[in-house]
Every structure is written in structure tokens, then in C-alpha cells.
C-alpha positions in Angstrom: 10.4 -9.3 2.8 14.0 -8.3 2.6 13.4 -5.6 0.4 10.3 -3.8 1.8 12.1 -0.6 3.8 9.8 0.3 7.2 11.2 3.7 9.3 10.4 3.2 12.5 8.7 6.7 12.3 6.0 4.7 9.9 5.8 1.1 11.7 4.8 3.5 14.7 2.1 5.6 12.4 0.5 1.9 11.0 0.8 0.6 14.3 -0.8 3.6 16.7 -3.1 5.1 14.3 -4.0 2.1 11.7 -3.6 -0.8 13.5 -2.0 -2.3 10.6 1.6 -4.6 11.1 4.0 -5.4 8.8 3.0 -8.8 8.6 -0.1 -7.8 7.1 1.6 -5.3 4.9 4.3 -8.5 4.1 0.9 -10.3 2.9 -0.8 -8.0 1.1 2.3 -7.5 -1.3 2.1 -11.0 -1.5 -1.3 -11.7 -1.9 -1.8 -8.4 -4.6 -3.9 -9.7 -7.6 -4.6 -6.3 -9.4 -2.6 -3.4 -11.2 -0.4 -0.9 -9.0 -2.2 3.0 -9.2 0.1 5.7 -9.1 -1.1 9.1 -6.7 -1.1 11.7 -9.3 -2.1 13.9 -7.1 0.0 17.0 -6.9 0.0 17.4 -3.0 1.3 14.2 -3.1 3.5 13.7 -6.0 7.1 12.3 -5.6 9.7 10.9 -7.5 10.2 8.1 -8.5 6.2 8.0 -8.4 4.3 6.9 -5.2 2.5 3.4 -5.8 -0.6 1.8 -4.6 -2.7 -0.9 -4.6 -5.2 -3.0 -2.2 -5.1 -6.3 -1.4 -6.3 -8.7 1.1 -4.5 -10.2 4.2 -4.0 -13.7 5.1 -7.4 -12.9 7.6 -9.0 -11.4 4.8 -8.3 -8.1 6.1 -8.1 -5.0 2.8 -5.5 -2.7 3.2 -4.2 -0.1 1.0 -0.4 0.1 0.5 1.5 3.0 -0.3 4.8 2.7 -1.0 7.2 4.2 -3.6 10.3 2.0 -5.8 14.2 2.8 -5.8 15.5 -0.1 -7.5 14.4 -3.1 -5.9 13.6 -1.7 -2.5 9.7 -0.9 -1.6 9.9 2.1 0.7 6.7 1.9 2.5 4.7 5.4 3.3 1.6 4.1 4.7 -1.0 1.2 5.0 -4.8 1.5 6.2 -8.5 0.0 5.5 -9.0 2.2 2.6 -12.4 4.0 2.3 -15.4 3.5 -0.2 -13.6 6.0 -3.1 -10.7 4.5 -2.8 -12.2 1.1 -3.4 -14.1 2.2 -6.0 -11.4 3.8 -7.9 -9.2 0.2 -7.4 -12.5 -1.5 -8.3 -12.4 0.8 -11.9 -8.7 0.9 -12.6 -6.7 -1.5 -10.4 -8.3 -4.8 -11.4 -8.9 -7.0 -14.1 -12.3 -7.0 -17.0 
């Protein structure tokens, strides 16, 4: 993805700590079926607003991607297997009735 932006100080966190490439990140923007979240959370908060979803890899793999928008560029913060509340709460407001 041209416009997905990766430091290298992230591709090494995904990498060493998550396991997780960019390939798979590449596939779960383009395999995303539900609404993007945003992290309201005030620890967390940035501007523009930091973005999530979770979607599946091409190996069926769910990741969470967190990433924020400047224009068309997807500045990527982190990807990982989420946990059970994050699922939930993607389950409840990320997909579809």
C-alpha cells in the first residue's frame, strides 16, 4: 500500500513484540468489512483522531490496526491479536446488524 506510512521504530515493535508484518497489516486494510472505531480514550487521544478496526488476514489471522489519517496517508501506530474486550467492543460497534 503506497499510502500506509511504517517507522521503522513500529515495523520493529509489530515485528519483535507482535509478530505481526506488514503484509498482514497490508491485508487486513484490505480485507476490513466493519466500521473504523475511534480511541476516545484520553491517554490516548490525538489529532487527527487515532482509528481502529479488526480484520482478518489472508491466513485468517485477526489483527487490530491502529493507525491515524493525514490526508490520504494511514500512519500506522500498532497492530496485534486483539484481546476478548476489544473484540467484543468491535463485535458491538464495528460491524454490521
Amino acid at each position: 500500500m503506497k499510502n500506509l506510512v511504517v517507522s521503522s521504530a513500529i515495523e520493529t515493535k509489530l515485528h519483535t513484540k507482535h509478530q505481526v508484518s506488514i503484509k498482514e497489516v497490508e491485508q487486513c486494510f484490505y480485507n476490513k468489512h466493519g466500521k473504523l472505531l475511534y480511541d476516545t480514550r484520553t491517554k490516548t487521544k490525538t489529532i487527527p483522531p487515532t482509528l481502529w478496526f479488526i480484520a482478518l488476514t489472508n491466513q485468517n489471522r485477526k489483527l487490530k490496526i491502529v493507525y491515524i489519517q493525514k490526508g490520504f496517508q494511514l500512519i500506522l501506530k500498532t497492530a496485534y491479536e486483539p484481546n476478548d474486550v476489544e473484540l467484543a467492543i468491535y463485535e458491538r460497534f464495528g460491524t454490521a446488524p
